[in-house]
N, C-alpha and C positions, 0 to 999 in steps of 0.2 A: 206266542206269536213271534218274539225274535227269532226262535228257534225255524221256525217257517221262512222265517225272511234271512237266514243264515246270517245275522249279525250279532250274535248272542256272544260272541267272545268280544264284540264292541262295547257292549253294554256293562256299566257297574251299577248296582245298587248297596249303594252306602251305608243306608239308613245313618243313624244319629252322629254327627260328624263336627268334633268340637268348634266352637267359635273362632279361636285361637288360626286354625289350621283352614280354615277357610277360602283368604285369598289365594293359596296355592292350589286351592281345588279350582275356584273360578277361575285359576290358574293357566289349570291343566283342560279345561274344558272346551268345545269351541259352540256348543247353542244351550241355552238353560231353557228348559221345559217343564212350566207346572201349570200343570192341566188341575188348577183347584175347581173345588164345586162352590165353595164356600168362602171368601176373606172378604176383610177390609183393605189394609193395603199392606201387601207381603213386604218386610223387609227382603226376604232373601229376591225377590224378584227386583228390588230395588239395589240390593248390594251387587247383584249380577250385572244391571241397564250400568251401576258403576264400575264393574270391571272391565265394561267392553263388548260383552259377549251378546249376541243377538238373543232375544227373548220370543218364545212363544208361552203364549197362557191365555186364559178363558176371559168373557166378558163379566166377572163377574164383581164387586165391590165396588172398591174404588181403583180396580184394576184401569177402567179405560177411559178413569180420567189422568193417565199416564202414560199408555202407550197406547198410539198413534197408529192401527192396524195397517202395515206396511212401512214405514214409516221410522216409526223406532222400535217395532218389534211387529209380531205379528197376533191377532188376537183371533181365537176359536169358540163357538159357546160348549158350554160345560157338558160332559159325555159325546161332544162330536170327534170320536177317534179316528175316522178317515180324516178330516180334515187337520188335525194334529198331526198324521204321518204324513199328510199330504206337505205342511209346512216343515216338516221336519226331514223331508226327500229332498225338499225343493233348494231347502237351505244348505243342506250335503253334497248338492250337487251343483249348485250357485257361490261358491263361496266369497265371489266378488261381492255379491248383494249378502251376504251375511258378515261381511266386514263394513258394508257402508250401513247398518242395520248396527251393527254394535257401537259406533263409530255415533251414530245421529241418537243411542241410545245413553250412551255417558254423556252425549252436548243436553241431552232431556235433565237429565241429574244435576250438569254443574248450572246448568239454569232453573230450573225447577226448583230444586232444594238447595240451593244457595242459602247460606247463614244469613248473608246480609237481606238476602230479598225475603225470606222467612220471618226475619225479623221485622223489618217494615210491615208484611204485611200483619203482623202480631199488636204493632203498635198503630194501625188504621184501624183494627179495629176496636182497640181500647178505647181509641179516642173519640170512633165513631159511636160508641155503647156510652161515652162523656158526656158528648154533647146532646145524646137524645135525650 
């Protein structure tokens, strides 16, 4: 199919790509795209929403109780490939709204998974499993 849509010298496929060397890919990248069928909650979608970069990915786990379809990324159900190229054109050719989209997706992160608010809520519930 890239081959069809003449972007296939756009495209890398990495496969297994160390820890280490990471934020330089999220680096180099400008939309992160995983079209899972299957998770709970992807670190690598979450290490992305923290680089900045606009996310598309599926409605599936505990994916959208995280990103906010439009929002702070964009969400597709799982096997709908138009609409994945669909958000993945739109954001190529938008890049004003795929920078306020990476931009409302790392403010999801430092409020979201804040240590200190993680922790609080860690300790509401010890205390509320205390006093039942």
């Amino acid at each position: 199919y890239p081959k069809q849509l003449n972007v296939e010298e756009k495209l890398v496929y990495l496969g297994y790509y160390p820890d280490e060397k990471l934020p330089n890919l999220y680096g180099a990248a400008d939309i992160f795209v995983f079209p899972s069928i299957y998770e709970n909650m992807p670190f690598a979608m979450l290490e992305a929403l923290a680089s900045g970069l606009p996310v598309i990915t599926t409605t599936v786990g505990g994916i959208p109780e995280v990103i906010q379809n439009g929002k702070n990324g964009f969400l597709v159900k799982p096997y709908d490939f138009k609409g994945l190229a669909e958000k993945i054109l739109y954001l190529t050719e938008n890049p004003n709204v795929a920078s306020e989209i990476g931009i409302a997706g790392r403010k999801t992160i430092e409020v979201k998974f804040n240590w200190d608010n993680i922790v609080k809520q860690v300790l509401q519930v010890y205390n509320e499993a205390l006093a039942g």
